[in-house]
BALOBA-1460 file (C-alpha; in Angstrom, 3 decimals):
// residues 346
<rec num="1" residu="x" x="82.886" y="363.129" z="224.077"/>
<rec num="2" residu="x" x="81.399" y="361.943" z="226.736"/>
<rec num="3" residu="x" x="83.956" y="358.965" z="227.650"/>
<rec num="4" residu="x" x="86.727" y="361.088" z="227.160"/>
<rec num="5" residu="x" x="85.344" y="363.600" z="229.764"/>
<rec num="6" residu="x" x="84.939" y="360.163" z="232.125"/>
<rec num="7" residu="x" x="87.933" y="358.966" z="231.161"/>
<rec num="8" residu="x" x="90.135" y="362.192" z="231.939"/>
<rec num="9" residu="x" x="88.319" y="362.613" z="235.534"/>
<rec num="10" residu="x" x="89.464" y="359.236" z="236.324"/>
<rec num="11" residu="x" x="93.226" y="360.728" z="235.651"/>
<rec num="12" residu="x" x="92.832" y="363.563" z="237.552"/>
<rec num="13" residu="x" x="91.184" y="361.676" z="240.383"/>
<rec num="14" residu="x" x="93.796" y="358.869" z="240.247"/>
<rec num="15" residu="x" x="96.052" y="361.338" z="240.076"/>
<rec num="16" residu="x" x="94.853" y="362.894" z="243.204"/>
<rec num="17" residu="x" x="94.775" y="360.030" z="245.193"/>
<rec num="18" residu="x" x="98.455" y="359.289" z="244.466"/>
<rec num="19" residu="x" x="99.432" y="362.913" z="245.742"/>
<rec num="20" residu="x" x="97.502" y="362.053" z="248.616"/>
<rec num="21" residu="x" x="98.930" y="358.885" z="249.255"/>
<rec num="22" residu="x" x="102.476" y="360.343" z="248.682"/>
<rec num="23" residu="x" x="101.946" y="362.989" z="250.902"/>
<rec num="24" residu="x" x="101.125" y="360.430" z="253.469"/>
<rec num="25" residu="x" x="104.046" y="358.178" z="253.178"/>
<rec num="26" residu="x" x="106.193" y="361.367" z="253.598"/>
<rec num="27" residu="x" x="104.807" y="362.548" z="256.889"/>
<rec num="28" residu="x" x="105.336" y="359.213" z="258.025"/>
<rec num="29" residu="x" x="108.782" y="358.674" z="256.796"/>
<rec num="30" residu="x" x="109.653" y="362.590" z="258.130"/>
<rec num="31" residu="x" x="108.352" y="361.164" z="261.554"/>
<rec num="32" residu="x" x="110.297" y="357.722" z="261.132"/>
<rec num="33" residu="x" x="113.685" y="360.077" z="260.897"/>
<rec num="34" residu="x" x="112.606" y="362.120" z="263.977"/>
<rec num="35" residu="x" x="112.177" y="359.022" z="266.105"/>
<rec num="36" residu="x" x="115.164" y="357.735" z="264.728"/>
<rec num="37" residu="x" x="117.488" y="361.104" z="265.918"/>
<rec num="38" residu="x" x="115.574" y="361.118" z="268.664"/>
<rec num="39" residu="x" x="117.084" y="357.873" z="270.074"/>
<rec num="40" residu="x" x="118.562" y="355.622" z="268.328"/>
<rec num="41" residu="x" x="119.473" y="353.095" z="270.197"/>
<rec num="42" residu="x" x="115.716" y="352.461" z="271.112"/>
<rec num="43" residu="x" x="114.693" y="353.151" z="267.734"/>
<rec num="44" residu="x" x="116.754" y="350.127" z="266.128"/>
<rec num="45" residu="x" x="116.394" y="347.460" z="269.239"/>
<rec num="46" residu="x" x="112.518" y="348.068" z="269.292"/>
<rec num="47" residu="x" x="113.180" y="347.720" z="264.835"/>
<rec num="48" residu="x" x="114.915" y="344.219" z="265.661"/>
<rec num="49" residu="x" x="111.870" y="343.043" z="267.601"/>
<rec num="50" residu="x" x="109.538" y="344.554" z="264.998"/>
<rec num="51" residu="x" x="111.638" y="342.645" z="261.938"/>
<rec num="52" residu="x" x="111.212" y="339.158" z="263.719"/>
<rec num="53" residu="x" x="107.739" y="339.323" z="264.691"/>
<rec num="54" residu="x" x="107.093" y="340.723" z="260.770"/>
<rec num="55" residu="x" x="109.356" y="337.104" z="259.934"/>
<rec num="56" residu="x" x="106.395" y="335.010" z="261.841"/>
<rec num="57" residu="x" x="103.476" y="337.534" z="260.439"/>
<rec num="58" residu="x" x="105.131" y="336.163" z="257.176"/>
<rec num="59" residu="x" x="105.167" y="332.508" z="257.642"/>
<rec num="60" residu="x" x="101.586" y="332.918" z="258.254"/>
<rec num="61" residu="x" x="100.692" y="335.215" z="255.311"/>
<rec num="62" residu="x" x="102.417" y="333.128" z="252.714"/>
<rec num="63" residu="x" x="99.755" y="330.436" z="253.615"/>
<rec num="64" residu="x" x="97.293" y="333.131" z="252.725"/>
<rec num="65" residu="x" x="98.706" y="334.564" z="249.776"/>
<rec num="66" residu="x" x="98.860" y="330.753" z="248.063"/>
<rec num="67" residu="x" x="95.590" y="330.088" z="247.896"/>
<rec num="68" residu="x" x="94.561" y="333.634" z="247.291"/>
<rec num="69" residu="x" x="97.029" y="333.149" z="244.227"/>
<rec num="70" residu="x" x="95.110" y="329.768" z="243.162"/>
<rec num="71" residu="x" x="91.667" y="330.378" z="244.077"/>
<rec num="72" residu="x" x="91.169" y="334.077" z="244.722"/>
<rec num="73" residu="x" x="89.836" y="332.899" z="248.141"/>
<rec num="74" residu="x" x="90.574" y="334.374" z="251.253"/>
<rec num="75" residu="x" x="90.905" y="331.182" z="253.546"/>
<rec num="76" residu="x" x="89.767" y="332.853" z="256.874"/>
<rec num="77" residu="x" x="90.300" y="329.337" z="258.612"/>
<rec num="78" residu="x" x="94.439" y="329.350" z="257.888"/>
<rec num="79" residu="x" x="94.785" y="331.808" z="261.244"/>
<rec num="80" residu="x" x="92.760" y="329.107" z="263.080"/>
<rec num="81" residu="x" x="95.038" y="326.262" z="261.306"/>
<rec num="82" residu="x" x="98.461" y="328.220" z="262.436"/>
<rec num="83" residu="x" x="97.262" y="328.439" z="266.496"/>
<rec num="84" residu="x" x="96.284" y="324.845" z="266.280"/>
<rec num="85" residu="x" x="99.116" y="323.695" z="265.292"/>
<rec num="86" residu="x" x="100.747" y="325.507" z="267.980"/>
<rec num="87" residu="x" x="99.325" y="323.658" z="270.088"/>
<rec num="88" residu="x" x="99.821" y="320.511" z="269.143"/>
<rec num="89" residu="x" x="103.513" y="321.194" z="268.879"/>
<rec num="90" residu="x" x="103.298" y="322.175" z="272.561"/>
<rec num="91" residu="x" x="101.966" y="318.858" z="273.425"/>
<rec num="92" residu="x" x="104.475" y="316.601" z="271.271"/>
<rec num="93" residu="x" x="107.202" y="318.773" z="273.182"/>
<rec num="94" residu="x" x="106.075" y="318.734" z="276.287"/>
<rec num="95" residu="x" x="104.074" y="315.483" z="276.925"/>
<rec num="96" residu="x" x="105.138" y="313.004" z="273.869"/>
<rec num="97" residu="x" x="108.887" y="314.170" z="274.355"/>
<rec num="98" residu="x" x="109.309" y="315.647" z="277.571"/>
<rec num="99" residu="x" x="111.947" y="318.732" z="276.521"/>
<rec num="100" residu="x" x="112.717" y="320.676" z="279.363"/>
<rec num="101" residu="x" x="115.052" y="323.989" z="279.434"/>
<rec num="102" residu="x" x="117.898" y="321.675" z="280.923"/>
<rec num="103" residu="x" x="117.529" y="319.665" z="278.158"/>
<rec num="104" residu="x" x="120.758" y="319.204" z="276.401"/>
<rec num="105" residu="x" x="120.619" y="320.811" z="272.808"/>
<rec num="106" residu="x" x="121.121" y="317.336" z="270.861"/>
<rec num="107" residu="x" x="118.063" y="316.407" z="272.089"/>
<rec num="108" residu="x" x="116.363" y="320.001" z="271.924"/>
<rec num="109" residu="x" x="117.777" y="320.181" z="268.409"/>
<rec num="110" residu="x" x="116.116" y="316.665" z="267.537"/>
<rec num="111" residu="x" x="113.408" y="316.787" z="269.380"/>
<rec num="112" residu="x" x="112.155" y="320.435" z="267.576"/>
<rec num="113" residu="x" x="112.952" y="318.887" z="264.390"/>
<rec num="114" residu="x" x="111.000" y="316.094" z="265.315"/>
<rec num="115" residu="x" x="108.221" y="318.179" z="266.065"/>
<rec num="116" residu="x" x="108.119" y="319.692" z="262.850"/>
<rec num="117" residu="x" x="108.483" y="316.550" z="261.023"/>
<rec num="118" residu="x" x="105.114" y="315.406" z="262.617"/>
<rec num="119" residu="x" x="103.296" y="318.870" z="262.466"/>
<rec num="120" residu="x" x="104.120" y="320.204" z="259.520"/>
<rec num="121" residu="x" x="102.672" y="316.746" z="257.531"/>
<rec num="122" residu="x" x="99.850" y="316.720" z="260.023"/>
<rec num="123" residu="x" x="98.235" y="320.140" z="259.141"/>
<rec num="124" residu="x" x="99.286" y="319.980" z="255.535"/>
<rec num="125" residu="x" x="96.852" y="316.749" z="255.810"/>
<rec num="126" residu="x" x="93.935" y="318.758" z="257.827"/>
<rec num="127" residu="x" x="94.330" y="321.714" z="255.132"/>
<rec num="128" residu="x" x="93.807" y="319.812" z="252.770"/>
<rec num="129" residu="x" x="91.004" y="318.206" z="253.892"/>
<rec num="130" residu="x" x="89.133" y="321.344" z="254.646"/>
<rec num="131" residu="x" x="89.797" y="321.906" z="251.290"/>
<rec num="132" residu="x" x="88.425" y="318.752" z="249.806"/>
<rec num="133" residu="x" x="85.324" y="319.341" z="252.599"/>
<rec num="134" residu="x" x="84.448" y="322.740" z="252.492"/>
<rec num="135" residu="x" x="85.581" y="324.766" z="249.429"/>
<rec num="136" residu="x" x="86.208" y="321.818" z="246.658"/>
<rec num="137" residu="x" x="82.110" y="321.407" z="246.848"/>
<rec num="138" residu="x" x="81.709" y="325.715" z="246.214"/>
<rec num="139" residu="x" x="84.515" y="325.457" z="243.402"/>
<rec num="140" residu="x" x="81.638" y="326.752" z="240.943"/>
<rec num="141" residu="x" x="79.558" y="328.879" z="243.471"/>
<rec num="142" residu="x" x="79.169" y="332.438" z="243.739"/>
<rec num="143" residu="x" x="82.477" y="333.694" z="245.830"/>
<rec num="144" residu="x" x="80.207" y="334.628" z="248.790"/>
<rec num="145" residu="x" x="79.094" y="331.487" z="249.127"/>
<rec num="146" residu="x" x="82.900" y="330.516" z="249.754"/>
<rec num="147" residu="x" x="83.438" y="333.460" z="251.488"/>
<rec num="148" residu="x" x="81.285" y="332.568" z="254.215"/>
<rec num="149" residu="x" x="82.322" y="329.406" z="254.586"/>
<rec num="150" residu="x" x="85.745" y="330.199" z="255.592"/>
<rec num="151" residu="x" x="84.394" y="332.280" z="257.863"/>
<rec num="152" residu="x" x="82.540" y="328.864" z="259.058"/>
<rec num="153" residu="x" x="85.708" y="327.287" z="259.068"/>
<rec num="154" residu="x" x="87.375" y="329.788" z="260.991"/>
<rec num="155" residu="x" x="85.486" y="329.538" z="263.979"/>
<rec num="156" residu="x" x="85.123" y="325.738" z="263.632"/>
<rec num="157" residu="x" x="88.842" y="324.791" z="264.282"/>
<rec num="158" residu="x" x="88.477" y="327.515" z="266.749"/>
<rec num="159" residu="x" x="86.280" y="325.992" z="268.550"/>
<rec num="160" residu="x" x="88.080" y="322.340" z="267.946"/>
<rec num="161" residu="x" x="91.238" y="323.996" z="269.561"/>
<rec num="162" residu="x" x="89.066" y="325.116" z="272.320"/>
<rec num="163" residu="x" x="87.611" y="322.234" z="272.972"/>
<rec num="164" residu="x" x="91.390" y="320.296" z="273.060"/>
<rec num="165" residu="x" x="93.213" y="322.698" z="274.945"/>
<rec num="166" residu="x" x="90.616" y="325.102" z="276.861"/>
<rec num="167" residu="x" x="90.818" y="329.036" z="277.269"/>
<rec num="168" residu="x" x="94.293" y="329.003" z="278.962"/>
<rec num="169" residu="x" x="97.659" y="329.887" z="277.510"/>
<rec num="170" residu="x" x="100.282" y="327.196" z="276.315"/>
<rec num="171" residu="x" x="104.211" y="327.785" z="276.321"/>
<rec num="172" residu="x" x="107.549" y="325.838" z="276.019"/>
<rec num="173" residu="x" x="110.919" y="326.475" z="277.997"/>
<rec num="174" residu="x" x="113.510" y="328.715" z="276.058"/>
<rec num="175" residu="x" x="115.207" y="326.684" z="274.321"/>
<rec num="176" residu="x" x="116.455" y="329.102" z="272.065"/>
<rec num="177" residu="x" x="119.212" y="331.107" z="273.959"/>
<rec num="178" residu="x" x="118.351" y="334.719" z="274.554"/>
<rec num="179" residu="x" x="121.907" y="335.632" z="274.512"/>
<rec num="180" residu="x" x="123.327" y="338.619" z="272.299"/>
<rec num="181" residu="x" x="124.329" y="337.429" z="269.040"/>
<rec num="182" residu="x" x="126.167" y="341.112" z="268.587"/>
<rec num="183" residu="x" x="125.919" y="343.925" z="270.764"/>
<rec num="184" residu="x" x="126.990" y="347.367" z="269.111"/>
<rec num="185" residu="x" x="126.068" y="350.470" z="270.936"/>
<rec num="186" residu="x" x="123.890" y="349.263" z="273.079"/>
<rec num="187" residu="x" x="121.642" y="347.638" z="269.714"/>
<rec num="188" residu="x" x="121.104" y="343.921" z="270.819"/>
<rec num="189" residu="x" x="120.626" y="340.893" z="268.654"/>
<rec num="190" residu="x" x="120.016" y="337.962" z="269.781"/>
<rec num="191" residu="x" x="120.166" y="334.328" z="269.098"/>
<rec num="192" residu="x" x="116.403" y="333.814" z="269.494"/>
<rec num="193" residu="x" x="115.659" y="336.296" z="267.385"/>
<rec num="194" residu="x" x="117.723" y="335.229" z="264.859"/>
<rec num="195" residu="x" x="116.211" y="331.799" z="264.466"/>
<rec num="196" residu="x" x="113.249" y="333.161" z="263.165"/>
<rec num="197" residu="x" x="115.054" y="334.781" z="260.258"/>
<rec num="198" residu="x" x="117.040" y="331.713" z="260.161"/>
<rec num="199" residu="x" x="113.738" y="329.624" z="259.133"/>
<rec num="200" residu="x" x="111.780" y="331.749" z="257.493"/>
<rec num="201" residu="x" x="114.237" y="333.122" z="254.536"/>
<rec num="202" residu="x" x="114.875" y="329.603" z="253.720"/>
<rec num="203" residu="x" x="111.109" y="328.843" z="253.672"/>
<rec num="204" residu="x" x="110.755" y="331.946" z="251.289"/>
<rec num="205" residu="x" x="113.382" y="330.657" z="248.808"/>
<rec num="206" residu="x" x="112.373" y="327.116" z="248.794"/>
<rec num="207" residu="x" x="108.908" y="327.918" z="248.492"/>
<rec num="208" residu="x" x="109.902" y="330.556" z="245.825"/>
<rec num="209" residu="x" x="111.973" y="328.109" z="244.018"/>
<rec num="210" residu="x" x="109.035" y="325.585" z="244.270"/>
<rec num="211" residu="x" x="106.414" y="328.035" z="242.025"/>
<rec num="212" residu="x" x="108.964" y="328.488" z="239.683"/>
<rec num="213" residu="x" x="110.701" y="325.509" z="239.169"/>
<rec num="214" residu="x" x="108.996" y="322.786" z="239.213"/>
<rec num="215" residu="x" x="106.424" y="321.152" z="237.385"/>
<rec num="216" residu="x" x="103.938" y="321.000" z="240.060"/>
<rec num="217" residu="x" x="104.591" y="325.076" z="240.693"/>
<rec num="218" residu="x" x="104.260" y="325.263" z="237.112"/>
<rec num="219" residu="x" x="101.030" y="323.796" z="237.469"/>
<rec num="220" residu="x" x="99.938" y="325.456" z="239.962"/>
<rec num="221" residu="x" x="100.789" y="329.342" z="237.900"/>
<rec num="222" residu="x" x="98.905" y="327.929" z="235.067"/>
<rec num="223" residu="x" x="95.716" y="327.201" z="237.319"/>
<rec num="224" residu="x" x="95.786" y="330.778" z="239.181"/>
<rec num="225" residu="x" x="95.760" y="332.490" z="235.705"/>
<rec num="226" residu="x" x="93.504" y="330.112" z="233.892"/>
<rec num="227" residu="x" x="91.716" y="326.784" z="235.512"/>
<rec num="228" residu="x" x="89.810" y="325.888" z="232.388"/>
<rec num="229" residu="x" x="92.269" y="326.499" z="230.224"/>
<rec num="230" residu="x" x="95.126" y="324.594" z="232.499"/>
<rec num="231" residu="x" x="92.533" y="321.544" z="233.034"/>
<rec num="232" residu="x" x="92.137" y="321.716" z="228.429"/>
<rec num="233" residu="x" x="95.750" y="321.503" z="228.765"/>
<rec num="234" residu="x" x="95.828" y="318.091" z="231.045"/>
<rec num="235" residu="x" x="96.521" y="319.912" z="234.298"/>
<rec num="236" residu="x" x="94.598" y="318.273" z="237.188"/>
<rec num="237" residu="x" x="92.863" y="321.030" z="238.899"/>
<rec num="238" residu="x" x="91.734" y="319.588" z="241.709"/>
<rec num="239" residu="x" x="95.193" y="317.700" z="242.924"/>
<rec num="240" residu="x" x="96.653" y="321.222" z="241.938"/>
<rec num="241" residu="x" x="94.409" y="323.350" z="244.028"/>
<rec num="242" residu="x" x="94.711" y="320.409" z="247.160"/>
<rec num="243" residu="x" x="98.248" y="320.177" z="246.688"/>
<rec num="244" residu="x" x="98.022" y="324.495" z="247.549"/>
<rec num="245" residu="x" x="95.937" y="323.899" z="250.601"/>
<rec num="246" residu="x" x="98.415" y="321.091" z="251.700"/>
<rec num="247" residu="x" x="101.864" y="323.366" z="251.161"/>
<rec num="248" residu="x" x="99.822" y="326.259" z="253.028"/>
<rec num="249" residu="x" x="99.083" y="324.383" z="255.808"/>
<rec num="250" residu="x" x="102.377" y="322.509" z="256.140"/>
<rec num="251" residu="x" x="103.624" y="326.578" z="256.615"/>
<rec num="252" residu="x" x="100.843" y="327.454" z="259.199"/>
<rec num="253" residu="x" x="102.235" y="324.109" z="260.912"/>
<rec num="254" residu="x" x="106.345" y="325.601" z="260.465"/>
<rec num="255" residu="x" x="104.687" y="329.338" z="261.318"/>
<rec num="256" residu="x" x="103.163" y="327.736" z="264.716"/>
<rec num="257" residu="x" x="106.428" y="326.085" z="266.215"/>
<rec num="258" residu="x" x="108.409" y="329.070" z="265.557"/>
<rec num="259" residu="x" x="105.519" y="331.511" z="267.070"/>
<rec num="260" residu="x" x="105.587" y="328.673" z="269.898"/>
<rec num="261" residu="x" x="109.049" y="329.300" z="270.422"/>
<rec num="262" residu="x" x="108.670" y="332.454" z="270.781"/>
<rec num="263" residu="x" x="105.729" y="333.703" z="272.931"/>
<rec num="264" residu="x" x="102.123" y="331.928" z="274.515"/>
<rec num="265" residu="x" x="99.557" y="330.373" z="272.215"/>
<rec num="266" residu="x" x="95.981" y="330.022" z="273.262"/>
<rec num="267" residu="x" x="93.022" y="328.864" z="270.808"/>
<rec num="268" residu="x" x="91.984" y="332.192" z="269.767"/>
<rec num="269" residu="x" x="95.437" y="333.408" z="269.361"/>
<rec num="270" residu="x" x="95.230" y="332.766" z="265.402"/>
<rec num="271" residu="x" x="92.227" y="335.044" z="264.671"/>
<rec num="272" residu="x" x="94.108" y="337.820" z="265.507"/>
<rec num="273" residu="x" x="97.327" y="337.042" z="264.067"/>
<rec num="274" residu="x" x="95.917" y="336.165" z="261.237"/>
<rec num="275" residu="x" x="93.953" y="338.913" z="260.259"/>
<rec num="276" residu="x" x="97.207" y="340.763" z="260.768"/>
<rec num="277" residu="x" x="98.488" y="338.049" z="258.070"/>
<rec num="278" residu="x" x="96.207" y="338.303" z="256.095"/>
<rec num="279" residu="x" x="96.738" y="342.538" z="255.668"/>
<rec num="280" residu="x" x="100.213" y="342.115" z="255.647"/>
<rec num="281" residu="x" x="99.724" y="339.623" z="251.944"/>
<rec num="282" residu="x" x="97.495" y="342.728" z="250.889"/>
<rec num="283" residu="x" x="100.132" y="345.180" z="251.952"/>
<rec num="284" residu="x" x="102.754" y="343.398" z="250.168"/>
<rec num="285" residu="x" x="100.974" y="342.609" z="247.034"/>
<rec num="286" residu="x" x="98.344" y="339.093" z="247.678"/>
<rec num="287" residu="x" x="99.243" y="336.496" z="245.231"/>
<rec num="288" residu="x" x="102.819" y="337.622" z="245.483"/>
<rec num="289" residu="x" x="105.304" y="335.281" z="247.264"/>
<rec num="290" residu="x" x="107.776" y="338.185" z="248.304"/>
<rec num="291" residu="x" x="105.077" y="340.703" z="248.946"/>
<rec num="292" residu="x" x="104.050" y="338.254" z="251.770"/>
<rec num="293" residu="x" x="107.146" y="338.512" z="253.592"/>
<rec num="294" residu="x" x="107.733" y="342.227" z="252.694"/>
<rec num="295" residu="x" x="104.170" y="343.149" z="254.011"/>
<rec num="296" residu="x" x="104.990" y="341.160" z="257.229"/>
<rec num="297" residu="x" x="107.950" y="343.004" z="257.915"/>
<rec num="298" residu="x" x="106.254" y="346.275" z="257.644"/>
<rec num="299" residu="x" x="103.331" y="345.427" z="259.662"/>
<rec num="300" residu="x" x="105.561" y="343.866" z="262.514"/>
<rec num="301" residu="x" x="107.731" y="347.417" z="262.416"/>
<rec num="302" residu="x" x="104.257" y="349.420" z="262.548"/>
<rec num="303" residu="x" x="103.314" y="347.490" z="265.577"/>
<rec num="304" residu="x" x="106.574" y="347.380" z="267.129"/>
<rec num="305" residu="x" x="107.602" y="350.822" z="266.645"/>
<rec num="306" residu="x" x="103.726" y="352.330" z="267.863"/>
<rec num="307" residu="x" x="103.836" y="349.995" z="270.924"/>
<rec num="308" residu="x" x="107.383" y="350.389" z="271.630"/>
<rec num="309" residu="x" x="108.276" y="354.259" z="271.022"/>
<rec num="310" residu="x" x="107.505" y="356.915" z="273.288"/>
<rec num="311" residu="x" x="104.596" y="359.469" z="271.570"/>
<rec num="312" residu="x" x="102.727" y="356.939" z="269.723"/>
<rec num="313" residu="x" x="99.112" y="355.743" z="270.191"/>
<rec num="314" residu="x" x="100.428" y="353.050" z="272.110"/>
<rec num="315" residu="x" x="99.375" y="348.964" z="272.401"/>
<rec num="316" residu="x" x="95.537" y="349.747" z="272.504"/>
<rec num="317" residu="x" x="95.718" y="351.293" z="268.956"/>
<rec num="318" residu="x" x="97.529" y="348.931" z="267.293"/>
<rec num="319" residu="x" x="94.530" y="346.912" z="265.582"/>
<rec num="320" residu="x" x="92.721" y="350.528" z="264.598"/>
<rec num="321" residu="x" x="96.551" y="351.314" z="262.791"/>
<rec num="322" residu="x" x="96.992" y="347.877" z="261.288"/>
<rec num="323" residu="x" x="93.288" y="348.069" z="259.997"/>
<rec num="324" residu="x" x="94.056" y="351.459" z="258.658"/>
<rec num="325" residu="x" x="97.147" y="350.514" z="256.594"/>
<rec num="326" residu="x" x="95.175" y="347.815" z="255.349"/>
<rec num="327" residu="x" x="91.891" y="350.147" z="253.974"/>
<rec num="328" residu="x" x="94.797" y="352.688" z="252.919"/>
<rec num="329" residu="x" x="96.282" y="351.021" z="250.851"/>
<rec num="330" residu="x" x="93.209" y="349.516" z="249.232"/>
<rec num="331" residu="x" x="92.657" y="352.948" z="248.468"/>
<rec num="332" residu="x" x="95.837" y="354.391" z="247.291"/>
<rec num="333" residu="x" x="97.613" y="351.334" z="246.009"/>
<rec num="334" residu="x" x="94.880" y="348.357" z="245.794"/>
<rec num="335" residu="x" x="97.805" y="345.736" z="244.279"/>
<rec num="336" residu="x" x="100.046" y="346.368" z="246.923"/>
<rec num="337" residu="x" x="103.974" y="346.667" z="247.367"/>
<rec num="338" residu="x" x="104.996" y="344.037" z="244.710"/>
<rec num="339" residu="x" x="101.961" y="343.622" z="243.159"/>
<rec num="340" residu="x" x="101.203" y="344.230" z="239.500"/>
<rec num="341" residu="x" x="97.851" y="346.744" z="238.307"/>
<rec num="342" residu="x" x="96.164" y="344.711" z="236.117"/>
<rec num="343" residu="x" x="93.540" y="346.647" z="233.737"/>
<rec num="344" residu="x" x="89.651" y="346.255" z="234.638"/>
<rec num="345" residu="x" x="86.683" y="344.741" z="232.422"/>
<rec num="346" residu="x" x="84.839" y="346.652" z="230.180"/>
């Protein structure tokens, strides 16, 4: 009698939490549509802005949500990994290669590609070896133990990238054109803002088509639902779990160019940005390839639309909302957007 009684107030209080939650979404959805009457115009071109920046929150949280999927370990240090290699890239472009806005776009167009041939290897390398340094020696720990030493981690490359490039700002010239792509009543679109999309939906399906494809994805599916049972099976663990940590960072190295591109990257810039990452794989479902990039884009509206539309918190409330989203949906929907409820231990 007694575990029925338990069992039927967990219904009614999951139950209540859902109306809750519902309730919720609709007053924000209600508001969404009054914005969007309001003006729209300035509701869409401050949505554009919000989309693209969600496309580089994604690059970032797919790095994230890998690992998570492998190791159910939140690799703090990836944020850290992504403004690095920001930098870097800024120094191959502007030092080892010279690009300058007058640059003619052969040479932009070889010389970015360049760039990415170098960084994206190069930090796929240096995620991996934090891997084989750091976490490969915890693989049997208890998860704080691993916990806290991505935390370690975090502020180590931190601190490396402060070191290399001190406390100020790096940029590049615009090379990407910030000329309209379409202009339709008075909604821009423009070219720079469509590169982003341009490299990150590919990323999504080729990374997508990686997991589920190939043998090495395969391997790596079998070792997020069952390492001892994939290693019985002649699946090398280890190479599988490396070969994550090198795919992850060869994104934070993609995710850094493009975010390079785009604004100013300093050595701290990654913490951040990559706690907003790291909410947005939560958001979106963690684990979940899709999620990732669905959770980005609805973080990068959120912050968008509060910074950007009148009668709205405004910039300085940004984190508290983003932080919010994040412990709401833990609350209300703890697998996330795309993410499947799995039943609890006894």
């Amino acid at each position: 009698m007694a575990t029925a009684v338990a069992a039927l107030q967990r219904v009614r209080t999951s139950s209540l939490i859902d109306a809750i939650g519902l309730l919720l979404l609709g007053t924000v959805l209600v508001w969404l549509l009054f914005k969007f009457f309001e003006d729209p115009t300035r509701f869409l071109n401050v949505g554009i802005i919000g989309l693209t920046n969600g496309a580089i929150y994604g690059l970032v949280a797919l790095g994230y949500t890998l690992v998570y999927g492998i190791l159910q370990l939140i690799n703090f240090a990836h944020g850290d990994v992504f403004a690095l290699s920001g930098l870097v890239a800024s120094t191959i472009i502007l030092s080892v290669l010279g690009l300058e806005e007058d640059t003619s776009v052969i040479f932009v167009v070889l010389g970015l590609l360049a760039t990415l041939a170098v960084t994206m290897p190069l930090f796929a390398l240096i995620n991996a070896g934090i891997e084989r340094v750091a976490y490969k020696p915890l693989r049997h720990a208890p998860r704080l133990a691993a916990l806290i030493t991505a935390v370690g981690m975090s502020f180590i490359v931190q601190n490396v990238a402060l070191a290399l490039y001190d406390v100020n700002y790096r940029d590049v010239p615009n090379f990407i054109p910030r000329t309209d792509v379409f202009s339709i009543g008075g909604v821009h679109y423009t070219w720079n803002k469509l590169a982003v999309l341009i490299i990150t939906i590919p990323v999504l399906a080729l990374l997508t088509w990686f997991v589920q494809q190939t043998r090495q994805g395969k391997a790596m599916r079998a070792v997020a639902q069952d390492p001892e049972a994939s290693a019985i099976m002649g699946i090398n663990v280890n190479r599988t779990i490396s070969v994550t940590f090198a795919i992850a960072g060869a994104l934070a190295g993609s995710a850094g160019i493009v975010y390079l591109l785009q604004f100013n990257m300093r050595y701290d810039t990654g913490f951040e940005l990559g706690l907003i990452a790291f909410t947005a794989a939560v958001l979106g479902g963690i684990g979940n390839l899709t999620g990732a990039v669905l959770g980005a884009m609805v973080i990068g509206l959120v912050q968008a639309l509060n910074e950007g539309l009148d009668g709205t918190p405004g910039s300085d409330w940004t984190r508290s909302i983003v932080f919010g989203i994040l412990i709401a949906i833990l609350v209300f929907r703890p697998q996330g957007i795309l993410g499947e409820r799995t039943p609890e231990g006894a």
